[in-house]
N, C-alpha and C positions, 0 to 999 in steps of 0.2 A: 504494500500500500504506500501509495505518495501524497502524501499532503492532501492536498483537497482531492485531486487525481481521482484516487481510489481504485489504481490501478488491480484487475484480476485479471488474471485465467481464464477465460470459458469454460464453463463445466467443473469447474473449481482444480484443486491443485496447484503447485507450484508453478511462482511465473518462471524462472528458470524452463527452457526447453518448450514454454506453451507455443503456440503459434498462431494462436487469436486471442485475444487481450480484449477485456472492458472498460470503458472508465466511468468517470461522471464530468466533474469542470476537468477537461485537457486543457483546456485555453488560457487554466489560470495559474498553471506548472509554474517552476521556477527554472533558469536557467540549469540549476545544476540537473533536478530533475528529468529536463528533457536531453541533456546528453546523456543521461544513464538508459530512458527512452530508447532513444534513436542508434547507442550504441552495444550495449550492455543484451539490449533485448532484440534489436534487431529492425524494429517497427520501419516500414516504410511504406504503409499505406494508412490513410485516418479515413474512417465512414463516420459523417457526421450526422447524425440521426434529428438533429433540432429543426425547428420548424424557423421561418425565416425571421420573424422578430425575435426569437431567441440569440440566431446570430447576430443579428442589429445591434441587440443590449449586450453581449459580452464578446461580439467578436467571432472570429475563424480562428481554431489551432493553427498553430507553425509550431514546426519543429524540422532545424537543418536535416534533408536528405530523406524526405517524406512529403509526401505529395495527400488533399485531405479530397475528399471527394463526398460533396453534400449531396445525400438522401435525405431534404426535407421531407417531410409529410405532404400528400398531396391533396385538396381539397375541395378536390372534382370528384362528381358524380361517380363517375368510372374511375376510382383510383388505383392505382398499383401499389401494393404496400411496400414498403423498405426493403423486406426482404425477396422480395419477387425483383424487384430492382436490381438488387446487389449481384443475386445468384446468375439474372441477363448480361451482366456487365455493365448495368446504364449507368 
């Protein structure tokens, strides 16, 4: 766990060797945190799950050498959920 982060595992277990990670605020890490992030664990994809005034009010992650790819929620009739998205590639 990091700070506000609250970095996990999927499916619980040690982050050491995971290969999908959850968090909560990523955006509000600390520098040291997200070298250990980015290097330590590996991470170089971020799925941002917030809807778009959530990103308004606190921003987009960064973290050097990771790219973040927003799956807002969508609000239309016909939506696609987040995870139907991800699993496409959208």
């Amino acid at each position: 766990m990091f700070g506000t982060a609250r970095i996990h595992a999927v499916g619980g277990g040690l982050l050491e060797g995971a290969l999908l990670f959850r968090s909560r605020s990523i955006h509000a890490i600390t520098a040291a945190e997200a070298f250990v992030i980015s290097t330590k664990f590996g991470i170089r994809s971020i799925y941002d799950l917030r809807n778009q005034w959530e990103i308004a009010d606190q921003g987009q992650p960064y973290l050097l050498g990771t790219t973040t790819l927003s799956l807002a929620p969508s609000f239309e009739e016909r939506r696609k959920n987040a995870r139907s998205r991800l699993t496409a590639g959208a």
